[in-house]
Structure formats: C-alpha cells, structure tokens
VEXZAVEX-904853 format. One line per field, with one value per residue (C-alpha): residue number from 0; residue in one letter; x, z, y. Coordinates in nm, 3 decimals. Last residue first. Example, Ala and Ser with C-alpha at 12.3 -4.5 7.8 and 13.67 -1.06 7.14 Angstrom:
2
seq	(1;0)
type	(S;A)
east	(1.367;1.230)
up	(0.714;0.780)
north	(-0.106;-0.450)
END
This chain:
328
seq	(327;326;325;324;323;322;321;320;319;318;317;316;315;314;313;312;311;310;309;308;307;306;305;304;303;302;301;300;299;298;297;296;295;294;293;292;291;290;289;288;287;286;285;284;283;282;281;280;279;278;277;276;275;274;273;272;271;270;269;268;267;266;265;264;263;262;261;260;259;258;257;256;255;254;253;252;251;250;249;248;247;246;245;244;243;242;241;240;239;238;237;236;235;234;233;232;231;230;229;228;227;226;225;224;223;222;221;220;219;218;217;216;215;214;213;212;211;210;209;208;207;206;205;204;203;202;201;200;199;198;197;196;195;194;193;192;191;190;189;188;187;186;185;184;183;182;181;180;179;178;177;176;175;174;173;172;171;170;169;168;167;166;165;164;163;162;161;160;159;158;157;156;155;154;153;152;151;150;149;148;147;146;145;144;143;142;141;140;139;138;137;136;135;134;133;132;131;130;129;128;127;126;125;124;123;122;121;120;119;118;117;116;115;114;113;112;111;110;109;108;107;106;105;104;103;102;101;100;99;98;97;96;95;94;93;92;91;90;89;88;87;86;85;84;83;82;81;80;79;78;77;76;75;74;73;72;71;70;69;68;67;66;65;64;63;62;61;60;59;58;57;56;55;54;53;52;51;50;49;48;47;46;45;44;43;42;41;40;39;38;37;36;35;34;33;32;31;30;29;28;27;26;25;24;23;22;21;20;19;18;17;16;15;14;13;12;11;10;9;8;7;6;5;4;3;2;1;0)
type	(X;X;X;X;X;X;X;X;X;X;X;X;X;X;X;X;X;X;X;X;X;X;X;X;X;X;X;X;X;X;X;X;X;X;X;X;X;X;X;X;X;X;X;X;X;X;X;X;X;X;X;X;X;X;X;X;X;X;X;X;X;X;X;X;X;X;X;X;X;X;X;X;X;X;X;X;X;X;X;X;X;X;X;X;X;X;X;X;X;X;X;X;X;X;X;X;X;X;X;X;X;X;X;X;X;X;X;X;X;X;X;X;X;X;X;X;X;X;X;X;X;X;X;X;X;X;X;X;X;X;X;X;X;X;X;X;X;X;X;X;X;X;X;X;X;X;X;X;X;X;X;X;X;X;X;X;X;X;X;X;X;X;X;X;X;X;X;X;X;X;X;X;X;X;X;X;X;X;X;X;X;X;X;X;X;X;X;X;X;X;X;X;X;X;X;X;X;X;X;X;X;X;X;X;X;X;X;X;X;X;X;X;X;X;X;X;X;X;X;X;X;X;X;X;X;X;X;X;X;X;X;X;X;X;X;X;X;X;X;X;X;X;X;X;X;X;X;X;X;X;X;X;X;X;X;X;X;X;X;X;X;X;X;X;X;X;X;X;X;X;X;X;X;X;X;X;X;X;X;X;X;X;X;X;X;X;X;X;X;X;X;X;X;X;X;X;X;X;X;X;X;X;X;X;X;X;X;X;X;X;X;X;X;X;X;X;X;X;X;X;X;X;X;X;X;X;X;X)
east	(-2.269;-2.096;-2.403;-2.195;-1.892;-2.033;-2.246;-1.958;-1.747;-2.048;-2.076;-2.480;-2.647;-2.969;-3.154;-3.534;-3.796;-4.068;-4.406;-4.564;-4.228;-4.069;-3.741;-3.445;-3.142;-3.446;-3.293;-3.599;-3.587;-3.219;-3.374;-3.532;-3.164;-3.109;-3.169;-3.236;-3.224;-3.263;-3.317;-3.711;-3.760;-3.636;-3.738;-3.624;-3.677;-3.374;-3.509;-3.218;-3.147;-3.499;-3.423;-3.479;-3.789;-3.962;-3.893;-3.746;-3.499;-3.291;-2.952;-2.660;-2.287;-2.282;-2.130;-1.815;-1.634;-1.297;-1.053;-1.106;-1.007;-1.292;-1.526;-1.382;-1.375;-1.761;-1.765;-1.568;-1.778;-2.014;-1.763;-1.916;-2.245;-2.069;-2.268;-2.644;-2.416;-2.226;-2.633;-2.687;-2.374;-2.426;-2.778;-3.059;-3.238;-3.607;-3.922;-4.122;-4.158;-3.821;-3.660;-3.870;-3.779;-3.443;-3.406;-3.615;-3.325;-3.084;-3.200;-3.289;-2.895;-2.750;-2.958;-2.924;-2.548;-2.468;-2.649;-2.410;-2.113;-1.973;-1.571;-1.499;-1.346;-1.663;-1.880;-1.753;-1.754;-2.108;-2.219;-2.008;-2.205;-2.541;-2.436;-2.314;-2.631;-2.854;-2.681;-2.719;-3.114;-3.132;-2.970;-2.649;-2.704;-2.984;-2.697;-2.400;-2.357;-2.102;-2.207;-2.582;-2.453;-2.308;-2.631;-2.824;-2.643;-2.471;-2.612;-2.398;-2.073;-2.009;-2.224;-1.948;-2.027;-1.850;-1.825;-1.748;-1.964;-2.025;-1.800;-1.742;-1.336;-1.283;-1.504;-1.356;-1.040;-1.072;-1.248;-1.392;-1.402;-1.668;-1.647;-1.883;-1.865;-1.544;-1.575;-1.211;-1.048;-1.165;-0.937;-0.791;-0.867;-0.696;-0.789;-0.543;-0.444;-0.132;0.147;0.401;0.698;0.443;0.185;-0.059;-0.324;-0.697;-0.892;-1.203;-1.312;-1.271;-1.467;-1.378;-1.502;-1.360;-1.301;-1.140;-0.986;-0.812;-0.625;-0.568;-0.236;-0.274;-0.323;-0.275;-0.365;-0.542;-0.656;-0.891;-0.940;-1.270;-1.275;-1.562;-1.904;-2.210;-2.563;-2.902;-3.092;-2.922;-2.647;-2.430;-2.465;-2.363;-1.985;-1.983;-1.929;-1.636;-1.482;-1.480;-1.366;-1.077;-0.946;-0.949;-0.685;-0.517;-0.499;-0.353;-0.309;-0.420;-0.661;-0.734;-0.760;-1.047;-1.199;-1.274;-1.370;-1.663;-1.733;-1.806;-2.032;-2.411;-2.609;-2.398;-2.289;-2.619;-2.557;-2.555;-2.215;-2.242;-2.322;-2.150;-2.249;-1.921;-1.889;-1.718;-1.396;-1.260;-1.293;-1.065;-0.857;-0.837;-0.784;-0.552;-0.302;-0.356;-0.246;0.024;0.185;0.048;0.318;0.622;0.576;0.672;0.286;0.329;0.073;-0.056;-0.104;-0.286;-0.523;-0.917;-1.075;-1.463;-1.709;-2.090;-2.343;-2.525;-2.890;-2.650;-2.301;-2.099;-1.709;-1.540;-1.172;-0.909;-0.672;-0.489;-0.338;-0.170;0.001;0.004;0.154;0.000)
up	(-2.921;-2.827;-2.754;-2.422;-2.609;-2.870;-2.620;-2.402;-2.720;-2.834;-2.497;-2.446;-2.576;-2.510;-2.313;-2.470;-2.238;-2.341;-2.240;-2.450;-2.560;-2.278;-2.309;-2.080;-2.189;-2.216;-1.988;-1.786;-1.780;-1.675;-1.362;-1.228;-1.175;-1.311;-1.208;-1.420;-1.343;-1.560;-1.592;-1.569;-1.391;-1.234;-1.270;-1.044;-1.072;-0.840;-0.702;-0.552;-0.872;-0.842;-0.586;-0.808;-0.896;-0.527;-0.604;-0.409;-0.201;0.086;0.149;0.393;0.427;-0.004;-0.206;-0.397;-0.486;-0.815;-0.540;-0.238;0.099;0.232;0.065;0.220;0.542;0.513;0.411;0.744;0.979;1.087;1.195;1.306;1.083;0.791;0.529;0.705;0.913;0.598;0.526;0.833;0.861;0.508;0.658;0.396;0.513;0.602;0.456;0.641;0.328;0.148;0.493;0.465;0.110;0.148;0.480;0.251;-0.021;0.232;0.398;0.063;-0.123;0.243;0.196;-0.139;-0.120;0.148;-0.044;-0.374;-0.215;-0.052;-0.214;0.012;-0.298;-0.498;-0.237;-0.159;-0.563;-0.547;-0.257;-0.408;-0.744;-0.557;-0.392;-0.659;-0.836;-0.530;-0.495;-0.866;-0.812;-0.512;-0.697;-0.547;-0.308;-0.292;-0.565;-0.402;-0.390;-0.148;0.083;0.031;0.152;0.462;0.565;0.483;0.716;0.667;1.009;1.347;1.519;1.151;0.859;0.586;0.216;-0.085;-0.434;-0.726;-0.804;-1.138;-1.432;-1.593;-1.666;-1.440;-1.157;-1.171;-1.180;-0.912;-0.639;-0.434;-0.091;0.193;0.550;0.889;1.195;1.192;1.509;1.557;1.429;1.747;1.753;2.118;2.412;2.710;3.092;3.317;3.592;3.824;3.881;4.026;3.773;3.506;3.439;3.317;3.062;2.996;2.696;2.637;2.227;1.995;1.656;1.291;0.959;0.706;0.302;0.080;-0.248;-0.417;-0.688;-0.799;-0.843;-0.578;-0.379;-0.430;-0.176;-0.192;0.232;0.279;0.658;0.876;1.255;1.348;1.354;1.509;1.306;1.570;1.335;1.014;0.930;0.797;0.408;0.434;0.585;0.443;0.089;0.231;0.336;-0.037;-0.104;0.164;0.033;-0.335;-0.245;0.045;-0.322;-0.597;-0.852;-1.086;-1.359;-1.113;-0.839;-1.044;-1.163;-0.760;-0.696;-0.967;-0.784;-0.473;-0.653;-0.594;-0.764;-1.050;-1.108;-1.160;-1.237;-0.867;-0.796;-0.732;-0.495;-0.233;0.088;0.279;0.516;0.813;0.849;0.526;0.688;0.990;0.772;0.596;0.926;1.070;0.760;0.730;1.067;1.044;0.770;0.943;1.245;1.002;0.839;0.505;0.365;0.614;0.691;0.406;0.541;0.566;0.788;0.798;1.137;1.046;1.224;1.187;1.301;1.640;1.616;1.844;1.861;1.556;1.471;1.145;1.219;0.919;0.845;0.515;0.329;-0.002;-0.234;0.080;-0.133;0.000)
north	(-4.325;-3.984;-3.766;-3.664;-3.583;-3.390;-3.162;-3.100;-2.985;-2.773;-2.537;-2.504;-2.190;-2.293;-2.557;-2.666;-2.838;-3.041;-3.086;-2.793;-2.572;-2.490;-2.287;-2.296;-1.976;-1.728;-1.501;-1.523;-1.871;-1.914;-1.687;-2.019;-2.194;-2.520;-2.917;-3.129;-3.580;-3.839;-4.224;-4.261;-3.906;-3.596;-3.264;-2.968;-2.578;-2.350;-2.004;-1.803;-1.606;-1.483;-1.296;-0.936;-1.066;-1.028;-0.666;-0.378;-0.615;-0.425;-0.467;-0.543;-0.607;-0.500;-0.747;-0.692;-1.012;-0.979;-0.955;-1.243;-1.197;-0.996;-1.200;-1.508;-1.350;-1.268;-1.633;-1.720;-1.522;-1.779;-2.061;-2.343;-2.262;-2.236;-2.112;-2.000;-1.831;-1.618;-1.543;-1.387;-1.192;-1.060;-0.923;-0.906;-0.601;-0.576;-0.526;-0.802;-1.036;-0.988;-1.051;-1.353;-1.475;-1.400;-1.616;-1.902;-1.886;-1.887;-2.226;-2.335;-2.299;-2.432;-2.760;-2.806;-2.714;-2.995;-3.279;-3.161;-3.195;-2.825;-2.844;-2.517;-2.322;-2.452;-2.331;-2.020;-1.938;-2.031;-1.789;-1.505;-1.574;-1.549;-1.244;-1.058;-1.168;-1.048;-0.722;-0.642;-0.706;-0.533;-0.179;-0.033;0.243;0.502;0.716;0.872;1.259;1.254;1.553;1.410;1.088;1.268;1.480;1.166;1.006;0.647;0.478;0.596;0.385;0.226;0.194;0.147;0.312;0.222;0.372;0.216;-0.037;-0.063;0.053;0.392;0.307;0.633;0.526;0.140;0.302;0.601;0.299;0.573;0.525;0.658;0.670;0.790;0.738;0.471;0.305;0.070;0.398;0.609;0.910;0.959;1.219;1.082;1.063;1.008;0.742;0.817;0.544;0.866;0.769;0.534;0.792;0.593;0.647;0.586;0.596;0.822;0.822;1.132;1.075;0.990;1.070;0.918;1.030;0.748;0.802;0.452;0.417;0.057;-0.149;-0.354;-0.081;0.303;0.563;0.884;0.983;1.240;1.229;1.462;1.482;1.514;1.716;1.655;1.606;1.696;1.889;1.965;2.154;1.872;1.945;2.295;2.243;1.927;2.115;2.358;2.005;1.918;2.242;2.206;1.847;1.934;2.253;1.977;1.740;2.000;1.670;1.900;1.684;1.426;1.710;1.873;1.495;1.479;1.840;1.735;1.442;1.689;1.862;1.696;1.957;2.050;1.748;1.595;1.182;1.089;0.893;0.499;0.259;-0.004;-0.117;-0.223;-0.494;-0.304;-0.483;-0.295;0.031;-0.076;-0.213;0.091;0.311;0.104;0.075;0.501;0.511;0.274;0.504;0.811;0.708;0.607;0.914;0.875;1.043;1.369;1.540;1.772;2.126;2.434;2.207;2.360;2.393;2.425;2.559;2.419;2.616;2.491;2.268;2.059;2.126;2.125;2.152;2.024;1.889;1.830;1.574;1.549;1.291;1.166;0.941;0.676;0.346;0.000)
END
C-alpha cells in the first residue's frame, strides 16, 4: 500500500449549532512512520465493516463533490481538493441533531488501484498511566475501531465507468443523509445487482470449500427461505446472516472469504425492491425414468431454458460437451 496523499481536518458542531470548520494548511506527512500505520488502521478498519457499495448521482452540478474529484485528477492540488470538499460538508451537515468530526482524505494506491477514501472519525475516552508517580489520566484519542462515517472511491472502476465504485461502511452511526448528500451517491447499489453478486459469491464459496451436492441443497434453501422472509417483512438481507447459514461453526468465514477475495463486492446489507430481483435463488427440479435437471429459475428469464408444450429446450450449451456426451 503506497500513501500518495493525506490530510486531516476537524469540522465543529453542537446541536442545532453552526458548523465551524478547522481547515489544515497542510498535508501530513505520507513517510511518516506514524500516518503510515495510521492510514493501515484506518483501511482495515474500513474494510472490516462490510461495505455497501453505490455509485455517484448523475447531476454534477447539484451533488459537486465528484466534480472536486476529476479537479484534483486533472491537478493533482490534493489539500486545495481536500478544503472544497470540506467547504461542501460544511452545508450538508447543518441539520438537526448532526455533530461534527474529525474529517481524513486519504489517496492511496493498492494492488495497483487508486483509491480516495473520506472518514469521519470521533474522539473516544482511553486511559493512561503515568508510570513515575502510577497516576491514571484521561486521554482524548481518535476512534479507528468506530469509523462514523467513510466513503471510498475505487478512481479506476469510476474512471473506466464501471459498477460499483463507491462504498459506504455503517459504523458507530447509520450512513447520514447529511453525509450521503455531501457525497452525492446514488440510494445504493440496486437489489437485483446485490442479489447476483451475492449469488455468485455464494457459489464461488462453495466450490473453494468443495460443498457436495447434499450440502449445497440444503445451504442454497435455507438462504433462499431467509431471502424470502426478509423480502416479506421489509427488512435487510444481513451478510452476517447469510455467511451463518454457510458455515455454521464458523459464521464469519464467508464474510472473510469475501474480504479476501478480489474480483467479490457485495454490499454487508440490502434491501430487495422486487420479489424478482431474488430470483437467482429459485432452483426448478425434474427428475424421472433415468434423468435428473436441475437449473436456476432466472435461466428462464434469460431465455437460456425454453418450454415448448411438455418439453424443455436448453440454449447456448458449450459444443465440445455436447459432442462428447451424444458420443454413441
């Protein structure tokens, strides 16, 4: 991991107060051995949190702060970039009851990709000793462990104009408003991408973890019927929940797996807007006098499994698998 940049500032609010901001005139220090393990921390920390991801409104001119984004791109002036943006929090957090932070713009580069993430952090109690005299103090530290609020912007995804670019954690308070409004993100990635990113996680764990085919029928319906209820009574499909469902000895290792794995991006928690959007989930069985099919329900919709009276039609099959099975 390569710090390109960084810059801490403070934005101060009491209750139903104006906001004051305490702007940096300077970049700390990317060498620092201190803001190096800082900046490791911090990312971690975000990375722990299951991300949601989404993308950037399409109005510019309304939701700016992408705008400030392609500006530094283009100038590479990052604390100038780094004071607008703050500039823009300034009049997006002035609403009842929203208290300020401390606010970190951190460009790095990982793996090869650029990444821009802004966190916002508050003060937490800890204790210190005084080892001469064996006093006990009180000390004013950053919380990393409870990120407030934290967004990152994958720049090469954004820049290539692909999906799921932006990422959201819901730390020590729910993603605000205030703060998504400062951001300009869309309402979050659609259900129906969520689901398929899910679905394809959920067979890639699978496969790595060799589940026979018993043991994936049985996982595949107990998280197809969890869908179906959370789809039912409005709520939230939980990653947690469905990494359970997985491995119930150890019910964080497919959140681990995701963690660990590249080319997976699925959102710590959704919402379905449409009992279609799960479809993915739905598997259709037939067995009889010597065979046995088995496929997902959505193959329909893509019109990959026809029925034509009382026979079914499968498109699009690979040739050399279909030669070597109808070898007589």
């Amino acid at each position: 991991m390569e710090i390109k940049n960084i810059v801490l500032h403070h934005i101060k609010r009491e209750e139903n107060q104006a906001p004051v901001l305490n702007i940096s005139d300077h970049l700390l220090e990317k060498d620092n051995i201190i803001v190096e393990e800082f900046v490791e921390k911090l990312i971690k920390s975000f990375s722990s949190k299951n991300p949601t991801y989404g993308t950037f409104q399409e109005d510019k001119l309304a939701y700016p702060f992408q705008k400030l984004v392609e500006t530094y791109r283009t100038d590479n002036e990052f604390l100038d970039f780094s004071i607008e943006s703050m500039k823009l929090l300034e009049k997006e957090i002035q609403v009842p009851q929203a208290k300020g932070g401390y606010v970190v713009f951190i460009h790095y580069l990982q793996n090869g990709i650029d990444f821009l993430i802004t966190i916002m952090l508050d003060k937490a109690e800890q204790f210190t000793i005084n080892d001469d005299n064996l006093d006990i103090k009180k000390l004013k530290t950053l919380d990393i462990d409870k990120l407030a609020r934290a967004n990152r912007v994958n720049i090469n995804k954004w820049e290539d104009k692909l999906d799921l670019y932006l990422a959201f954690i819901k730390g020590t308070r729910d993603v605000s408003s205030y703060f998504q409004k400062f951001i300009g993100n869309t309402d979050l990635t659609s259900s129906k991408k969520n689901s398929q990113n899910l679905k394809e996680a959920i067979s890639k764990y699978m496969r790595n973890y060799n589940f026979d085919d018993e043991t994936k029928e049985k996982v595949n319906q107990q998280i197809s019927e969890y869908i179906k209820t959370q789809y039912e009574s409005n709520s939230d499909i939980e990653l947690t929940a469905i990494s359970a469902h997985l491995n119930q000895a150890q019910p964080n290792n497919f959140i681990e797996f995701i963690r660990n794995t590249d080319d997976i991006e699925v959102s710590g928690n959704f919402r379905l807007s449409r009992k279609a959007d799960f479809n993915v989930f739905h598997r259709a069985k037939f067995s009889g006098n010597g065979f046995k099919l088995e496929f997902e329900k959505n193959l329909i919709k893509q019109g990959k499994i026809l029925r034509d009276g009382n026979d079914i039609i499968i498109k699009d099959l690979p040739q050399d698998i279909l030669d070597n099975q109808f070898e007589i």
